[in-house]
C-alpha positions as a Markdown table, in Angstrom:
| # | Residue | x | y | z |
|---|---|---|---|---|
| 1 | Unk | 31.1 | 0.6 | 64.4 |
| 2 | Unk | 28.6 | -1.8 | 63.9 |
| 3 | Unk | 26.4 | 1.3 | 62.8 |
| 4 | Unk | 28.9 | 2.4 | 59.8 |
| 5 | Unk | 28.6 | -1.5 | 58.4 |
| 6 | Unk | 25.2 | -1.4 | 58.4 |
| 7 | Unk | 25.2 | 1.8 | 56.3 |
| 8 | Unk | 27.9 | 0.6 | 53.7 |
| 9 | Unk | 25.7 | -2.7 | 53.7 |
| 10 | Unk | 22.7 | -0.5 | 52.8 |
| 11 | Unk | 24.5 | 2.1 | 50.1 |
| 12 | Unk | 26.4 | -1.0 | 48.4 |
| 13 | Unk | 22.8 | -2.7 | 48.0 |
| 14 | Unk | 21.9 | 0.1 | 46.2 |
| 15 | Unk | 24.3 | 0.6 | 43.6 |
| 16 | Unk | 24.2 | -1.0 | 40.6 |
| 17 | Unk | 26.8 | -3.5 | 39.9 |
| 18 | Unk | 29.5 | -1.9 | 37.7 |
| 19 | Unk | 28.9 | -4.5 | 34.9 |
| 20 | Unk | 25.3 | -3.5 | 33.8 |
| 21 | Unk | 25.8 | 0.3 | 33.8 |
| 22 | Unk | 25.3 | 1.6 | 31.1 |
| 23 | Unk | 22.5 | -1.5 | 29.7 |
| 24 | Unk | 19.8 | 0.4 | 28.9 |
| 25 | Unk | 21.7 | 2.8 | 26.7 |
| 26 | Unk | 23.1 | 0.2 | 25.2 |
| 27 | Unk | 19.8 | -2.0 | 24.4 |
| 28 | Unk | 18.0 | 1.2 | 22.8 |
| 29 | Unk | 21.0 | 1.8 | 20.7 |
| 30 | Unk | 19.8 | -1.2 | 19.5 |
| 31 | Unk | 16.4 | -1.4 | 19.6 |
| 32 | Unk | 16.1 | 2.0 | 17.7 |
| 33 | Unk | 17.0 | 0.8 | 14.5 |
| 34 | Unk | 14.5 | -2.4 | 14.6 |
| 35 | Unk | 12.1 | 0.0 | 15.7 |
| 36 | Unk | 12.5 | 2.9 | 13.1 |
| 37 | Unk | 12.6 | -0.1 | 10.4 |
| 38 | Unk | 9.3 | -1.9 | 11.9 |
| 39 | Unk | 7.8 | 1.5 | 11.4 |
| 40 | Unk | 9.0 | 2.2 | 8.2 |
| 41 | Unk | 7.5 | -1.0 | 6.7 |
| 42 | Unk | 3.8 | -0.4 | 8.3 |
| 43 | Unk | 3.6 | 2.8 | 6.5 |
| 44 | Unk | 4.7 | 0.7 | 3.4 |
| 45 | Unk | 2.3 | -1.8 | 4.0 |
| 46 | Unk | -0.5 | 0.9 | 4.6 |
| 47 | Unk | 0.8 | 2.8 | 0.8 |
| 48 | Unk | 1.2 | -0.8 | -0.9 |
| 49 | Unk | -2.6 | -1.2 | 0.3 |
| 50 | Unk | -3.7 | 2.5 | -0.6 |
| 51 | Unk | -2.1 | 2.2 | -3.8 |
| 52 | Unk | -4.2 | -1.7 | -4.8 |
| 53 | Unk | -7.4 | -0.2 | -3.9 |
| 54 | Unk | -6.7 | 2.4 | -6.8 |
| 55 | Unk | -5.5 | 0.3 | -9.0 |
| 56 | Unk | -8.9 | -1.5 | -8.5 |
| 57 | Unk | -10.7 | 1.0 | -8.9 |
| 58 | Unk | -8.7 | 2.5 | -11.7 |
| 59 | Unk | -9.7 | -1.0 | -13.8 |
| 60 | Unk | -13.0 | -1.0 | -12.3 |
| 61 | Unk | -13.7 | 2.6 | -13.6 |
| 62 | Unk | -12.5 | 1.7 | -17.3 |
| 63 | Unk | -14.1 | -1.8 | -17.4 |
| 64 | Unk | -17.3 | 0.6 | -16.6 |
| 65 | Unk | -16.6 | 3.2 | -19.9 |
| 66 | Unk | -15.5 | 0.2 | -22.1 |
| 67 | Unk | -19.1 | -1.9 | -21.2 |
| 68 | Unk | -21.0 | 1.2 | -21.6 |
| 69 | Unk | -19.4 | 1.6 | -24.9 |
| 70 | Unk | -16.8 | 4.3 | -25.0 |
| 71 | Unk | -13.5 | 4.1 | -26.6 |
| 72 | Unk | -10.9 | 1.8 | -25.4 |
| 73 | Unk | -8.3 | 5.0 | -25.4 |
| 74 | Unk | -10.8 | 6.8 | -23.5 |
| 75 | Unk | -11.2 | 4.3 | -20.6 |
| 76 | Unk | -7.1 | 3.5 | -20.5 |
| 77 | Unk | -7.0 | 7.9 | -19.9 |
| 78 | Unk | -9.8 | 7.6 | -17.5 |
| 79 | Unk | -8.1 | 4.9 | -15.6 |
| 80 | Unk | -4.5 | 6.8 | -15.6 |
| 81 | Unk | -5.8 | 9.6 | -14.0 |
| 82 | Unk | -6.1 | 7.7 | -11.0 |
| 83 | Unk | -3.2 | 6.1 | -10.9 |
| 84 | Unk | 0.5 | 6.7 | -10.7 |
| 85 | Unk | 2.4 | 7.7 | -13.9 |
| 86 | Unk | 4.4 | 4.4 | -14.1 |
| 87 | Unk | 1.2 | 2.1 | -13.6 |
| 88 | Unk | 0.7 | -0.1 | -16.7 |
| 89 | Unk | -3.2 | -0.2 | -17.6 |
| 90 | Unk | -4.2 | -3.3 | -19.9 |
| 91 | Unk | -7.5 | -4.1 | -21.8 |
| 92 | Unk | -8.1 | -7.7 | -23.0 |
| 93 | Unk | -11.0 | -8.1 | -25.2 |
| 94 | Unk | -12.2 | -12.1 | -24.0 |
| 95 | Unk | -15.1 | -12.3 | -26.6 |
| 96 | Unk | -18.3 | -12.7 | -25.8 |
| 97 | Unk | -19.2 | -9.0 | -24.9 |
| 98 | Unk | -16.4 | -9.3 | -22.0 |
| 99 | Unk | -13.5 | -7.4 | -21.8 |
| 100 | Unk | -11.1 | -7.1 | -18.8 |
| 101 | Unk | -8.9 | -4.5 | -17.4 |
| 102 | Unk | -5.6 | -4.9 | -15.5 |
| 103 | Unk | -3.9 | -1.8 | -13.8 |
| 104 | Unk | -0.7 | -3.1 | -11.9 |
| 105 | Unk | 1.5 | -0.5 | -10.4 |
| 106 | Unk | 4.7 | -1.1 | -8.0 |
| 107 | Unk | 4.9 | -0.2 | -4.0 |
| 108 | Unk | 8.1 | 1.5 | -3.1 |
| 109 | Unk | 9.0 | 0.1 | 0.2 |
| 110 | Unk | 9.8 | 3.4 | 2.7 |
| 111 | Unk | 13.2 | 4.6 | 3.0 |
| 112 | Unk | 14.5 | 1.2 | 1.3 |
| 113 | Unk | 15.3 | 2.7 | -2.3 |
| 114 | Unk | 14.1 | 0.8 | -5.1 |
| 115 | Unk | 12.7 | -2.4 | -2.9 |
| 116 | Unk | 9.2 | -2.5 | -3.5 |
| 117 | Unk | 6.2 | -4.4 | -4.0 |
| 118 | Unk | 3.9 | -5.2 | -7.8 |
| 119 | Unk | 0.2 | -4.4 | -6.5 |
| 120 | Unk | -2.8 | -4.5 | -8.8 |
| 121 | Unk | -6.2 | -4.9 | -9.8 |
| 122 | Unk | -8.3 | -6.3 | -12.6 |
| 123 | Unk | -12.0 | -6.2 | -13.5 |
| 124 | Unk | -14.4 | -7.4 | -15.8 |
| 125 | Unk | -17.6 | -6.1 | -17.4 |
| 126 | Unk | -20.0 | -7.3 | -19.7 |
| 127 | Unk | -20.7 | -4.8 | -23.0 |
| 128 | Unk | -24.4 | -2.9 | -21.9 |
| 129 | Unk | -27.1 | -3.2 | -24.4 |
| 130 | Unk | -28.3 | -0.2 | -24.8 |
| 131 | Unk | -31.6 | 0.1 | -26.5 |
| 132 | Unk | -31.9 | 2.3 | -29.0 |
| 133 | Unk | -34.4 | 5.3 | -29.0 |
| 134 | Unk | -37.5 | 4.5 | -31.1 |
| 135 | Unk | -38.7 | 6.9 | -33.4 |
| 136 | Unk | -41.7 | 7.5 | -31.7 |
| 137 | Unk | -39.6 | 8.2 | -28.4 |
| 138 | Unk | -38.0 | 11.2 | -30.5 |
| 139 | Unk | -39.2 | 15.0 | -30.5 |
């Protein structure tokens, strides 16, 4: 006898007790979600990113045509065409040769509907003197 209470000893050791079973099912059922939403917002973070470096170089590239002369409706077309539909693209003349751009454009947050995030960029140039072609320099 003493042989059968040394192996119910051993097979009760193993079993689990009956109040965790079922723990780890129960813990990813919870863990999933926090998961699926901690991924969801790095891949928002990594678009909200994408989408500021084109809005800096959207203004950059319109700052650019503005300096070197061309027309301020020109530059605005130049900059939408690297940007989103709904970005807003602003040009402030600040005197002195200098003019800025702004091109702001929201970051929808994935999955989350219309939660989001205003990114943006703004650059400045200097109007480009040009010199003029002498007459001599002319064919």
């Amino acid at each position: 006898m003493a042989v059968t209470g040394a192996r119910d000893a051993v097979r009760s050791a193993r079993r689990a007790p009956s109040s965790s079973r079922g723990a780890a099912t129960a813990e990813l059922a919870v863990l999933l979600p926090a998961v699926v939403l901690l991924t969801a917002l790095c891949v928002s973070a990594v678009g909200a990113v994408a989408l500021h470096v084109r809005c800096l170089d959207a203004a950059r590239a319109a700052a650019r045509e503005i300096a070197r002369g061309e027309p301020a409706g020109a530059a605005v077309a130049a900059a939408r065409d690297r940007v989103p539909a709904a970005a807003e693209v602003r040009v402030l003349d600040r005197g002195d040769g200098l003019v800025t751009v702004q091109v702001t454009a929201r970051a929808e947050l994935a999955g989350l509907g219309r939660i989001g995030v205003q990114v943006g960029g703004e650059a400045v140039a200097a109007a480009e003197d040009l010199p003029s072609p002498a007459a001599e320099d002319l064919p």
